[in-house]
mmCIF file of the N, C-alpha and C atoms, coordinates in Angstrom:
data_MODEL
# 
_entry.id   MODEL 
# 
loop_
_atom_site.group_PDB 
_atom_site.id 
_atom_site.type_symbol 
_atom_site.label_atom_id 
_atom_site.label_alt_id 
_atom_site.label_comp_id 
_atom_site.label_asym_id 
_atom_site.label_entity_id 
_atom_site.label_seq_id 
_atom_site.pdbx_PDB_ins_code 
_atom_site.Cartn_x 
_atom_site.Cartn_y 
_atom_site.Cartn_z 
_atom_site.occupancy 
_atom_site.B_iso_or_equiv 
_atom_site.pdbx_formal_charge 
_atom_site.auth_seq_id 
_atom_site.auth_comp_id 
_atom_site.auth_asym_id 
_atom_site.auth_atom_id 
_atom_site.pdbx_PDB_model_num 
ATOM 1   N N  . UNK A 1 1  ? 144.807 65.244 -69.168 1.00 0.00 ? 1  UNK A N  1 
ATOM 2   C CA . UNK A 1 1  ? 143.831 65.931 -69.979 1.00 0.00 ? 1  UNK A CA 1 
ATOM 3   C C  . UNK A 1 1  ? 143.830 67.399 -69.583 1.00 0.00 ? 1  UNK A C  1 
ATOM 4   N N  . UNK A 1 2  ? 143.871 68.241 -70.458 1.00 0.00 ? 2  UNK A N  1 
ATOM 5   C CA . UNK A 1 2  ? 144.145 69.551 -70.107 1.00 0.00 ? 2  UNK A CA 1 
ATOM 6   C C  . UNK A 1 2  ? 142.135 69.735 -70.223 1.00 0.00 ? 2  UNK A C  1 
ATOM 7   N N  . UNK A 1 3  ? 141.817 70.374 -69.408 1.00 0.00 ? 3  UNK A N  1 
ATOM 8   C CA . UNK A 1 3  ? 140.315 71.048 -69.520 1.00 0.00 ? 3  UNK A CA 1 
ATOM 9   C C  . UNK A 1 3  ? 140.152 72.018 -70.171 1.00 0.00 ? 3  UNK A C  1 
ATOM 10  N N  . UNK A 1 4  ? 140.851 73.099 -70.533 1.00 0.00 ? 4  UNK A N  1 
ATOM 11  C CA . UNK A 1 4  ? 140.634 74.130 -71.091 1.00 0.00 ? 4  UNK A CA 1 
ATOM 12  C C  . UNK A 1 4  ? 140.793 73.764 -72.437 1.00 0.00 ? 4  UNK A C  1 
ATOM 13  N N  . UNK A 1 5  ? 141.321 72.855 -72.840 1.00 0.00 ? 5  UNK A N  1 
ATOM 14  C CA . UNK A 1 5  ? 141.474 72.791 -74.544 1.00 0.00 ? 5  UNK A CA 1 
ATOM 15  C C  . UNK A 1 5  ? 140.825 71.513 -74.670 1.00 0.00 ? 5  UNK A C  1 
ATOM 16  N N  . UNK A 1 6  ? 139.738 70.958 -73.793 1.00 0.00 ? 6  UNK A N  1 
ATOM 17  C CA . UNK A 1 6  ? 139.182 69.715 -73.636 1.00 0.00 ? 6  UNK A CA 1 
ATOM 18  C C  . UNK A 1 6  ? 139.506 68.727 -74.418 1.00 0.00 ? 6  UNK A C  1 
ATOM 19  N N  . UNK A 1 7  ? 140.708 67.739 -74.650 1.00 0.00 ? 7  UNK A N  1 
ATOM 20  C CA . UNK A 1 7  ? 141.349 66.799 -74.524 1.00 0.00 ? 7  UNK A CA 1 
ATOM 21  C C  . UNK A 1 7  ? 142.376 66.788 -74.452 1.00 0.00 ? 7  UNK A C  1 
ATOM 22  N N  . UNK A 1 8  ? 143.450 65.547 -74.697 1.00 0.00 ? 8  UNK A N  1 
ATOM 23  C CA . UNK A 1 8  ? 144.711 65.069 -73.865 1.00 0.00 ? 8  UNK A CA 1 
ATOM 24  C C  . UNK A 1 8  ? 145.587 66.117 -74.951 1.00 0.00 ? 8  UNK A C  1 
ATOM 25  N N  . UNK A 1 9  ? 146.347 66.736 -73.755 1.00 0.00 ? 9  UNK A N  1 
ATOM 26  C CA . UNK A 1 9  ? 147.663 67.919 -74.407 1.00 0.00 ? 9  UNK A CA 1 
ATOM 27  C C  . UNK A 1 9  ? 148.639 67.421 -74.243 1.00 0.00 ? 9  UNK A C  1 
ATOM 28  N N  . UNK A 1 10 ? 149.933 67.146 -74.410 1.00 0.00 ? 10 UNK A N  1 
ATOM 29  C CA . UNK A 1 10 ? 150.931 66.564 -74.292 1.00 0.00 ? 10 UNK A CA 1 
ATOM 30  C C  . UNK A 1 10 ? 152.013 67.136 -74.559 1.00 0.00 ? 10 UNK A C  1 
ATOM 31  N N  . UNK A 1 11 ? 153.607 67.248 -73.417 1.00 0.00 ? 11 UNK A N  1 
ATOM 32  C CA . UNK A 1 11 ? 154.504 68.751 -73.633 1.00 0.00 ? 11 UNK A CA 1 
ATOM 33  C C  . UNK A 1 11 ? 155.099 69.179 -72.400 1.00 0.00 ? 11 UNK A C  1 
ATOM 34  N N  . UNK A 1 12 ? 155.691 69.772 -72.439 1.00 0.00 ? 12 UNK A N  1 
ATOM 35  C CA . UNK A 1 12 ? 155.751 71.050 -71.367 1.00 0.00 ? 12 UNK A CA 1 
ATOM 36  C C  . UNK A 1 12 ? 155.842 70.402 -69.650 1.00 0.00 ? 12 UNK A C  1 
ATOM 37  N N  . UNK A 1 13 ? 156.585 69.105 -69.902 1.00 0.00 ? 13 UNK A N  1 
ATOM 38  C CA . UNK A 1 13 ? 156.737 68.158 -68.409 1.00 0.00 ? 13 UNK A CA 1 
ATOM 39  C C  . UNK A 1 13 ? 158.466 68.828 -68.417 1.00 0.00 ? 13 UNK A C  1 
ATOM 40  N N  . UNK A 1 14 ? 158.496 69.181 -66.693 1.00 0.00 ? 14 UNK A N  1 
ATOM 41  C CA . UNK A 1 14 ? 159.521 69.559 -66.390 1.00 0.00 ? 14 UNK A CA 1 
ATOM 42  C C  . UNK A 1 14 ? 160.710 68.172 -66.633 1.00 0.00 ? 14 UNK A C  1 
ATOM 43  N N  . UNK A 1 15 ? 162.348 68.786 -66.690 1.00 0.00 ? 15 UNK A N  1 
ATOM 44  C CA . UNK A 1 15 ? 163.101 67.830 -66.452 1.00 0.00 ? 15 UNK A CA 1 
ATOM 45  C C  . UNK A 1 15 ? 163.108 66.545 -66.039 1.00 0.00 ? 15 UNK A C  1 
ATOM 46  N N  . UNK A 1 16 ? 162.632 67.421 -64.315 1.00 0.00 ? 16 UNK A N  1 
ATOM 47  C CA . UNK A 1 16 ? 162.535 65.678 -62.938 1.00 0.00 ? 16 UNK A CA 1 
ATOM 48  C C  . UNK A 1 16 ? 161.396 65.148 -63.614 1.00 0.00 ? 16 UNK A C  1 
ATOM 49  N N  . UNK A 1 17 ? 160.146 65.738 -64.190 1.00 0.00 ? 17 UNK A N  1 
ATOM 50  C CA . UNK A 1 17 ? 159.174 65.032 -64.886 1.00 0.00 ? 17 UNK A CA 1 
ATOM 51  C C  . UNK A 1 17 ? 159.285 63.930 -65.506 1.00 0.00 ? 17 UNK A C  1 
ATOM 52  N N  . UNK A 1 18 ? 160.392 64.402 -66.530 1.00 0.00 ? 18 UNK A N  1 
ATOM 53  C CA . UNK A 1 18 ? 160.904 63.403 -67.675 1.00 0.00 ? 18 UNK A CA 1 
ATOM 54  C C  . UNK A 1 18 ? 161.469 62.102 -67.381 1.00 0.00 ? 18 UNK A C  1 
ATOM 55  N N  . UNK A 1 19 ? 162.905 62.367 -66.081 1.00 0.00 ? 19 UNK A N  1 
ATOM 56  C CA . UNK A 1 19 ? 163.516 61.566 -65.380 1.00 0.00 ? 19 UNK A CA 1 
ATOM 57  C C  . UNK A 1 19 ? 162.509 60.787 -64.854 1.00 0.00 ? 19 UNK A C  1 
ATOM 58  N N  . UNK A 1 20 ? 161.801 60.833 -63.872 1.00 0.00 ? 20 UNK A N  1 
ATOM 59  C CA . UNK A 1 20 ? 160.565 60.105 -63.509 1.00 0.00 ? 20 UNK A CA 1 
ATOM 60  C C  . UNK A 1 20 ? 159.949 58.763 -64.607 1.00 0.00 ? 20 UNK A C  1 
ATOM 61  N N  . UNK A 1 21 ? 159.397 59.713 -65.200 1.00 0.00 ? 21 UNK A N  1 
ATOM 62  C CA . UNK A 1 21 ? 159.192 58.948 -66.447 1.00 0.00 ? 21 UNK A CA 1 
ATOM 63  C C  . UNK A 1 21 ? 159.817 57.924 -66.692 1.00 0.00 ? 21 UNK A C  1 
ATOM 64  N N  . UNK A 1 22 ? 161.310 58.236 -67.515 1.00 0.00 ? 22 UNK A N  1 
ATOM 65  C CA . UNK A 1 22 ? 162.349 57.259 -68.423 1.00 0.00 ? 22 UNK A CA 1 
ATOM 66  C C  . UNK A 1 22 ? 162.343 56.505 -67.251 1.00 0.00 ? 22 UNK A C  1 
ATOM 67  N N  . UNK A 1 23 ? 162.532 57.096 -65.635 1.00 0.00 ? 23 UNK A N  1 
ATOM 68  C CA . UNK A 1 23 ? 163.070 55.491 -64.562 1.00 0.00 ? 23 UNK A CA 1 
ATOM 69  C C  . UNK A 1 23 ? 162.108 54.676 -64.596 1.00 0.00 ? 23 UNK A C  1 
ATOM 70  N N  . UNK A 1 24 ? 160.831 55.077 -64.380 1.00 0.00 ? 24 UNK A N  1 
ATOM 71  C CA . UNK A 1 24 ? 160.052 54.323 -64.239 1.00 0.00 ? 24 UNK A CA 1 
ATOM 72  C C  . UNK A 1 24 ? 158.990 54.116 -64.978 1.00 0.00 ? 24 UNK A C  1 
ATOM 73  N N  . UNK A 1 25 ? 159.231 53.731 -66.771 1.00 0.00 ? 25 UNK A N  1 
ATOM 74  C CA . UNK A 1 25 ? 157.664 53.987 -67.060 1.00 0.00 ? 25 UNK A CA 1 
ATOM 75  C C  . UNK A 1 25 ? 156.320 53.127 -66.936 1.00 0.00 ? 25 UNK A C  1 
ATOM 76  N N  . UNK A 1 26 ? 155.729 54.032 -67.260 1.00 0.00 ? 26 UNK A N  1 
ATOM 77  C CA . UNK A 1 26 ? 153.949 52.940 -66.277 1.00 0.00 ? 26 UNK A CA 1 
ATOM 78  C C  . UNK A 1 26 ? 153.160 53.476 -68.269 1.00 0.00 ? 26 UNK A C  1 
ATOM 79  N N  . UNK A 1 27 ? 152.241 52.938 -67.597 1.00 0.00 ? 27 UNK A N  1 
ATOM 80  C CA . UNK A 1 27 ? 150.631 53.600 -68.193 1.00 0.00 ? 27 UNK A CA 1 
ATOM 81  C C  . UNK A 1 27 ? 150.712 54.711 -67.776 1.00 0.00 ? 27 UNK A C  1 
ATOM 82  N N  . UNK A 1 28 ? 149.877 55.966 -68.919 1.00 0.00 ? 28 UNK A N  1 
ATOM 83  C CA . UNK A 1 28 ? 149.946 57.319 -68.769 1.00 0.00 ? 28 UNK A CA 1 
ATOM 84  C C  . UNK A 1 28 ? 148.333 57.266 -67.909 1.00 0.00 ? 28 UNK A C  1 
ATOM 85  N N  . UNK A 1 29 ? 148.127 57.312 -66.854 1.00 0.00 ? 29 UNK A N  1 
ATOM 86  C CA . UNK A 1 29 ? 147.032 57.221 -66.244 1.00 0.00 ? 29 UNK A CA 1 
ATOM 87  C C  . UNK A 1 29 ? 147.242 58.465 -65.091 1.00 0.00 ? 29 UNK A C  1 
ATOM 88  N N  . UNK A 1 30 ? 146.293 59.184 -64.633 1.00 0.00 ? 30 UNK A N  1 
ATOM 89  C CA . UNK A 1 30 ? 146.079 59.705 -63.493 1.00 0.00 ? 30 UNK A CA 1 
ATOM 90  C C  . UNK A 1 30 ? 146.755 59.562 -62.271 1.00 0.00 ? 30 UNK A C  1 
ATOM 91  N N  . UNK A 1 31 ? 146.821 58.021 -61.873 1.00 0.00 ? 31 UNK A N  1 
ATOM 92  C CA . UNK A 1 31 ? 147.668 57.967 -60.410 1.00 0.00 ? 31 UNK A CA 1 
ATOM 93  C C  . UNK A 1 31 ? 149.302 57.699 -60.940 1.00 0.00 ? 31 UNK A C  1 
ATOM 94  N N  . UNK A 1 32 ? 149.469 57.111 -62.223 1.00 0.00 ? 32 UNK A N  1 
ATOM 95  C CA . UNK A 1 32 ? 150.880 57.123 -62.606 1.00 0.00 ? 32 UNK A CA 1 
ATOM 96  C C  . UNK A 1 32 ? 151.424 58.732 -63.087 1.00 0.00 ? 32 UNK A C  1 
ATOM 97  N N  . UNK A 1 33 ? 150.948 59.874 -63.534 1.00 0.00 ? 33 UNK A N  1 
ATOM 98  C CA . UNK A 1 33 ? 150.852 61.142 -63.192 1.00 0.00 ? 33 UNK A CA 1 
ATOM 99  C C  . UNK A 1 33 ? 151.525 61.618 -61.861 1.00 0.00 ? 33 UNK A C  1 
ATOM 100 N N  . UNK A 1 34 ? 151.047 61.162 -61.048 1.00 0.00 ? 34 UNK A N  1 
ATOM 101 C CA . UNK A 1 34 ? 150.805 61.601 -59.474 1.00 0.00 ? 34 UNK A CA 1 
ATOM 102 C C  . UNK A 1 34 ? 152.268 61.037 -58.876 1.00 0.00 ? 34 UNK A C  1 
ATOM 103 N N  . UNK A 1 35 ? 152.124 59.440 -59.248 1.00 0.00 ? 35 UNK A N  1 
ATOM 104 C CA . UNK A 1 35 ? 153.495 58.964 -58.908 1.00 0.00 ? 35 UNK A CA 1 
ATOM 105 C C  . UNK A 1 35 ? 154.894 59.573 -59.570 1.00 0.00 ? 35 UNK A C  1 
ATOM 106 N N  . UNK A 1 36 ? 154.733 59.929 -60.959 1.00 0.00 ? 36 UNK A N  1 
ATOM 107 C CA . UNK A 1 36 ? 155.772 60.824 -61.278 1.00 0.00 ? 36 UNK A CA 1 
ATOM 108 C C  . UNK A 1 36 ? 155.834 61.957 -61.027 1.00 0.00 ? 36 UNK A C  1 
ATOM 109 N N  . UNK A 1 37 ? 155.369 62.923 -60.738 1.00 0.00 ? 37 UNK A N  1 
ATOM 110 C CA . UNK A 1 37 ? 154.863 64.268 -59.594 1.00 0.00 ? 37 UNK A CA 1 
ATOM 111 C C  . UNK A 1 37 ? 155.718 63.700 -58.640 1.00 0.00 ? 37 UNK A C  1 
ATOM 112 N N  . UNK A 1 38 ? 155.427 62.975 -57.064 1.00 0.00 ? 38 UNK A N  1 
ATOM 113 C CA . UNK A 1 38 ? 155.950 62.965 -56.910 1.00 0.00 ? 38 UNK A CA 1 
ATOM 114 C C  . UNK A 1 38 ? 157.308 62.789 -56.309 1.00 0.00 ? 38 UNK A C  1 
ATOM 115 N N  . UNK A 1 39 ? 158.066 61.502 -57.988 1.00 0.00 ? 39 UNK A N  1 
ATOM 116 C CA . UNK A 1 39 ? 159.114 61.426 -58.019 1.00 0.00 ? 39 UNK A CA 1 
ATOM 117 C C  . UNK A 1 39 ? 160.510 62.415 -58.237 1.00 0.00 ? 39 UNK A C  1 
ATOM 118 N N  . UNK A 1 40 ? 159.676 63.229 -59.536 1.00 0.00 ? 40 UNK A N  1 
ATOM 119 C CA . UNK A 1 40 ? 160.009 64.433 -59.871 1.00 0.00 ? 40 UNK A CA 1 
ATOM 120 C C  . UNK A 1 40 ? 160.512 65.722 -58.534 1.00 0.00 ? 40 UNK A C  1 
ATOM 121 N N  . UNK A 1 41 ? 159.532 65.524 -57.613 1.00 0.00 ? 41 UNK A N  1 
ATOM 122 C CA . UNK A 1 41 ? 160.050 66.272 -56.378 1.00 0.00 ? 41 UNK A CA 1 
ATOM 123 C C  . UNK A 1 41 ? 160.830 65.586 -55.665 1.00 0.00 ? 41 UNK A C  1 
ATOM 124 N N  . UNK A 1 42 ? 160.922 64.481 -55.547 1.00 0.00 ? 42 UNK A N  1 
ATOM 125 C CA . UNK A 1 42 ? 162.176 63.676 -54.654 1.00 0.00 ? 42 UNK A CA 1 
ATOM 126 C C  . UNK A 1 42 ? 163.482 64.322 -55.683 1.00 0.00 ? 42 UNK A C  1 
ATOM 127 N N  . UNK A 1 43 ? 163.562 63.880 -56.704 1.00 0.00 ? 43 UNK A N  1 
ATOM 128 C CA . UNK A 1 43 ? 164.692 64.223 -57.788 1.00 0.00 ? 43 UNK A CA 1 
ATOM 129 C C  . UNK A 1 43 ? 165.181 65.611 -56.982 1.00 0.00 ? 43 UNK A C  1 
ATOM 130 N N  . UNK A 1 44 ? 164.073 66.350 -57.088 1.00 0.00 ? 44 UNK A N  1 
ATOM 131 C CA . UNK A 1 44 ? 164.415 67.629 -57.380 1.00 0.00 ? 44 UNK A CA 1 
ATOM 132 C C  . UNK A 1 44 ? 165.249 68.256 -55.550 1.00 0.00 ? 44 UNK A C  1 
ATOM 133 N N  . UNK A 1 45 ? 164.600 67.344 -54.679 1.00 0.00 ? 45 UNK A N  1 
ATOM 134 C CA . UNK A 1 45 ? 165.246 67.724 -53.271 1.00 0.00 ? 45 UNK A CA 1 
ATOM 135 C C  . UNK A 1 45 ? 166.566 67.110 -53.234 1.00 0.00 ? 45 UNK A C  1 
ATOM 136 N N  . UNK A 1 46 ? 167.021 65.927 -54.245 1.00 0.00 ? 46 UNK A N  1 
ATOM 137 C CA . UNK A 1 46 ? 168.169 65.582 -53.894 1.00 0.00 ? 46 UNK A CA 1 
ATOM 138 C C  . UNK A 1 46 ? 169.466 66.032 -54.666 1.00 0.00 ? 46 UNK A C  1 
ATOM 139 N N  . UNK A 1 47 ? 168.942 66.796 -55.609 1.00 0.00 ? 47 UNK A N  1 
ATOM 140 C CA . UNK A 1 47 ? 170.167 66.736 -56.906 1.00 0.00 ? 47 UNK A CA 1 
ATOM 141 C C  . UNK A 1 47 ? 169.885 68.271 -57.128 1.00 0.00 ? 47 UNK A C  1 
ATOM 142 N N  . UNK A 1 48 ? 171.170 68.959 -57.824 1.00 0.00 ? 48 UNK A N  1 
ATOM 143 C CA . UNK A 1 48 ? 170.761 70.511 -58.426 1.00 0.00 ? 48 UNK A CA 1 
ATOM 144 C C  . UNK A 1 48 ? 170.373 70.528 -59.434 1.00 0.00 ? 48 UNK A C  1 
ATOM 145 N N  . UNK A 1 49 ? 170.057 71.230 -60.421 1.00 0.00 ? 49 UNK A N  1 
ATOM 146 C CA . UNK A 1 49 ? 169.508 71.667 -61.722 1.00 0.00 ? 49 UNK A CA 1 
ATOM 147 C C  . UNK A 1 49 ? 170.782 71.065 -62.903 1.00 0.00 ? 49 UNK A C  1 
ATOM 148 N N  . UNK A 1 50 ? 171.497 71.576 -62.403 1.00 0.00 ? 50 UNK A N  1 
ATOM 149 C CA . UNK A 1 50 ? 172.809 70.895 -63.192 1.00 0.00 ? 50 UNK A CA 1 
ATOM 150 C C  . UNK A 1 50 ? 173.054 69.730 -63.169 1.00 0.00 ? 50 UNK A C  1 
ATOM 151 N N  . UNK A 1 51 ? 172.911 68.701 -62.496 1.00 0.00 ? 51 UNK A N  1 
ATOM 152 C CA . UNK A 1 51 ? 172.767 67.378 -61.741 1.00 0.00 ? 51 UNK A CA 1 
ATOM 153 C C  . UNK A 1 51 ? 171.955 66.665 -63.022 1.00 0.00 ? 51 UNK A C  1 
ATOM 154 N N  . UNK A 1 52 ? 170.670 67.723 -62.546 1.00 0.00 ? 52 UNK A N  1 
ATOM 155 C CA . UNK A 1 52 ? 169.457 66.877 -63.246 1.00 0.00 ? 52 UNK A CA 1 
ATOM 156 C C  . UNK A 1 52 ? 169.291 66.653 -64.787 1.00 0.00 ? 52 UNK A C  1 
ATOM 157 N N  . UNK A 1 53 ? 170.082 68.327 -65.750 1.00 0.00 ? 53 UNK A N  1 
ATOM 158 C CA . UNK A 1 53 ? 170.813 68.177 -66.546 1.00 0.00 ? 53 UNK A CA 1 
ATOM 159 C C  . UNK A 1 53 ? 171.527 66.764 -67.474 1.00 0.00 ? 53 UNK A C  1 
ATOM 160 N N  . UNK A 1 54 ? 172.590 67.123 -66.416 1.00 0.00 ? 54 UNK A N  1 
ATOM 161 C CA . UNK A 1 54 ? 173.302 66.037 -66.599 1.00 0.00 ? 54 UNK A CA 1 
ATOM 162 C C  . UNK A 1 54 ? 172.835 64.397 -66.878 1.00 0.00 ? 54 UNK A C  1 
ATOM 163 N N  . UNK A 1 55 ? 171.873 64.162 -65.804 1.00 0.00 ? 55 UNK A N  1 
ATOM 164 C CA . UNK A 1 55 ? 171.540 62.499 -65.438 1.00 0.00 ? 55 UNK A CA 1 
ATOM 165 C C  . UNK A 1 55 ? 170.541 62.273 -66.578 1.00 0.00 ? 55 UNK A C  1 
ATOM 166 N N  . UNK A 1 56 ? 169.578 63.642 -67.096 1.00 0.00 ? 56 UNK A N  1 
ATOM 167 C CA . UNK A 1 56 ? 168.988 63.654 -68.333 1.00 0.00 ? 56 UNK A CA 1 
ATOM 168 C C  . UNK A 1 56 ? 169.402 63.448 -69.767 1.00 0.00 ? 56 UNK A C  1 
ATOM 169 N N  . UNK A 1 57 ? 170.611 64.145 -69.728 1.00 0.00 ? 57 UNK A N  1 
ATOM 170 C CA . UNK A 1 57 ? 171.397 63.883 -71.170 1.00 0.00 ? 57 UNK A CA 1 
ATOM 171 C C  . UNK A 1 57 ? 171.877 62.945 -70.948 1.00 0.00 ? 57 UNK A C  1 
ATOM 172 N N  . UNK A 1 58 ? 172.330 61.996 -70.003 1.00 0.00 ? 58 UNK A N  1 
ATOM 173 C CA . UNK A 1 58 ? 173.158 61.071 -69.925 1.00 0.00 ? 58 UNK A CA 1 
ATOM 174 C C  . UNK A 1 58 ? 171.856 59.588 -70.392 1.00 0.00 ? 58 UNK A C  1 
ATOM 175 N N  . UNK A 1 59 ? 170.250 59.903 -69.878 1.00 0.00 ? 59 UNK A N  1 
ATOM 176 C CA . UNK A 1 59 ? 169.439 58.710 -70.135 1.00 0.00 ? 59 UNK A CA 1 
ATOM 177 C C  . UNK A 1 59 ? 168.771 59.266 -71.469 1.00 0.00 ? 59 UNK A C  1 
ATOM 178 N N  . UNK A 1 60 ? 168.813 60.374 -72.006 1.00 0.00 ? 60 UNK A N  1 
ATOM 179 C CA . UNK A 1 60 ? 167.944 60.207 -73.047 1.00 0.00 ? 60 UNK A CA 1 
ATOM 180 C C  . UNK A 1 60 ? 168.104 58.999 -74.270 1.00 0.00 ? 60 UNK A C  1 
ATOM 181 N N  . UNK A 1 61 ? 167.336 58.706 -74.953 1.00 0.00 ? 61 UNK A N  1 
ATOM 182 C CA . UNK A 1 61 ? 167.469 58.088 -75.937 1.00 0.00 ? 61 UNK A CA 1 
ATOM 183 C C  . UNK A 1 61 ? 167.612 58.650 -77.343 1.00 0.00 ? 61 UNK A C  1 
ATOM 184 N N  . UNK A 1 62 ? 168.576 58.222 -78.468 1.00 0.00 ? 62 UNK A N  1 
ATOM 185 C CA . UNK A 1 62 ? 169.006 59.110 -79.507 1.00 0.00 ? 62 UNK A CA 1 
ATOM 186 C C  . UNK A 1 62 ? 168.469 58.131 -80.478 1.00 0.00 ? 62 UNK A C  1 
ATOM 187 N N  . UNK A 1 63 ? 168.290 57.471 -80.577 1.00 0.00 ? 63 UNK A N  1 
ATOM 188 C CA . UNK A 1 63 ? 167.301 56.487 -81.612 1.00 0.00 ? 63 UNK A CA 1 
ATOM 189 C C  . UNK A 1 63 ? 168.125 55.104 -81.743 1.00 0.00 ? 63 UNK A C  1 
ATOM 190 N N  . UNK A 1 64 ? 167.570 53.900 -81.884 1.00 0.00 ? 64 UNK A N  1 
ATOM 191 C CA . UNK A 1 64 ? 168.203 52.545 -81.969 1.00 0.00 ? 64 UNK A CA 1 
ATOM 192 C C  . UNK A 1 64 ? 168.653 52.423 -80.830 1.00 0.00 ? 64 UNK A C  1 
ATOM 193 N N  . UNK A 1 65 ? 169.684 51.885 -80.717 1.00 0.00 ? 65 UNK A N  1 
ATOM 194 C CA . UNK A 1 65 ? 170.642 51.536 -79.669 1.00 0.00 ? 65 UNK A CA 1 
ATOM 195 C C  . UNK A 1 65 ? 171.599 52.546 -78.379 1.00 0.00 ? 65 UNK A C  1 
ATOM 196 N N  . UNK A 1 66 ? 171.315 53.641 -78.770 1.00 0.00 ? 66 UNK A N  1 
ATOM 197 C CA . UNK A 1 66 ? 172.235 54.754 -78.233 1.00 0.00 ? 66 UNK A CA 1 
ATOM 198 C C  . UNK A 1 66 ? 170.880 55.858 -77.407 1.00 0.00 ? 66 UNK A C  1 
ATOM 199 N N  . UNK A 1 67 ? 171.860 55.724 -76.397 1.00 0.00 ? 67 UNK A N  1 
ATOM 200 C CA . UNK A 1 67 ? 171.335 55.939 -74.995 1.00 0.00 ? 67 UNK A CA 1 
ATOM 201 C C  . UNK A 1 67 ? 172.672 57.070 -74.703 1.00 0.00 ? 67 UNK A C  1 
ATOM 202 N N  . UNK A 1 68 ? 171.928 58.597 -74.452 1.00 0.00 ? 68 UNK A N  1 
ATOM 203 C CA . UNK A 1 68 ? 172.996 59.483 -73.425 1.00 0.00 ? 68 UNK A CA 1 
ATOM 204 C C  . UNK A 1 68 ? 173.539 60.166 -74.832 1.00 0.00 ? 68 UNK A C  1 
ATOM 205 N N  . UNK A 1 69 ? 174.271 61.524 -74.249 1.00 0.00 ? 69 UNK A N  1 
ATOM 206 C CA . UNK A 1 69 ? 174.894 62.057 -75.098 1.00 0.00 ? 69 UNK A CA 1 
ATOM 207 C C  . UNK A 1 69 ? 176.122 62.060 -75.579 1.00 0.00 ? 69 UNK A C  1 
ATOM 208 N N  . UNK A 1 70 ? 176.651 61.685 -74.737 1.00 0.00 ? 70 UNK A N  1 
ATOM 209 C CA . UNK A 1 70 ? 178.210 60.828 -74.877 1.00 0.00 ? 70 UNK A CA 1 
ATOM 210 C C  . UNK A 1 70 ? 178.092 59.547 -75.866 1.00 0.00 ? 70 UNK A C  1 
ATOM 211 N N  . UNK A 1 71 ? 177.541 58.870 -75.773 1.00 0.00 ? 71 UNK A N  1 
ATOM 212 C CA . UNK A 1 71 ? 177.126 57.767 -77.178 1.00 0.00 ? 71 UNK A CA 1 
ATOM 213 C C  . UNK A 1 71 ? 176.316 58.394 -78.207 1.00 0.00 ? 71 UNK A C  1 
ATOM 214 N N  . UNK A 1 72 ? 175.546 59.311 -78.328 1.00 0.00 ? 72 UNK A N  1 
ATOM 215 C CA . UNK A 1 72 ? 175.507 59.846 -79.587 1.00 0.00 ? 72 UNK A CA 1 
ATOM 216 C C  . UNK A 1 72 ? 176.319 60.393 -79.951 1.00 0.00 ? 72 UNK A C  1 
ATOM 217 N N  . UNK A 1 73 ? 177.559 61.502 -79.524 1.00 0.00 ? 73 UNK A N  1 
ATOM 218 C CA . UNK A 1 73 ? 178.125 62.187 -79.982 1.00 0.00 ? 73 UNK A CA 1 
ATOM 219 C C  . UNK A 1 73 ? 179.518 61.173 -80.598 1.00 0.00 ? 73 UNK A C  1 
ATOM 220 N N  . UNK A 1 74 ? 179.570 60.182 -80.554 1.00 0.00 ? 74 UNK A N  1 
ATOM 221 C CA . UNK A 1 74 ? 180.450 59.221 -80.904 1.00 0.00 ? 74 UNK A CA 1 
ATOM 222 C C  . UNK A 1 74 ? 180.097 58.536 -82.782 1.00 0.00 ? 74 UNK A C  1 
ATOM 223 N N  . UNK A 1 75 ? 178.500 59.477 -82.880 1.00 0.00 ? 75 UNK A N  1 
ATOM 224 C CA . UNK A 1 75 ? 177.639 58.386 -84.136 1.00 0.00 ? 75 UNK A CA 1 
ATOM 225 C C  . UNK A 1 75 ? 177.766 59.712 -84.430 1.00 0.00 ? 75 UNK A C  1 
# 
């Protein structure tokens, strides 16, 4: 919940954020927040920016069945 625009804003989650997320998703709750926080910083101590890049385009989802950018770019 953003306070200044008093209710839930949604957006603007870094990369490792995202990664976090797709590995593990929960309920969007407060302590599952916290747990992706931080996962997002583990990510981020072990891998470079390019890394993270990468492991991102490789899990996103492109709609239906196709997972990563290498399988979309095939459709």
């Amino acid at each position: 919940m953003n306070i200044a625009a008093g209710r839930v804003v949604s957006g603007a989650s870094t990369i490792p954020m995202q990664l976090a997320r797709m590995t593990e998703p929960k309920k969007r709750t407060l302590w599952s927040k916290s747990i992706e926080a931080f996962r997002a910083l583990q990510l981020k101590l072990h891998h470079s920016n390019n890394e993270l890049l990468e492991i991102y385009l490789n899990m996103l989802p492109y709609g239906g069945n196709i997972v990563g950018v290498g399988a979309a770019s095939h459709f």
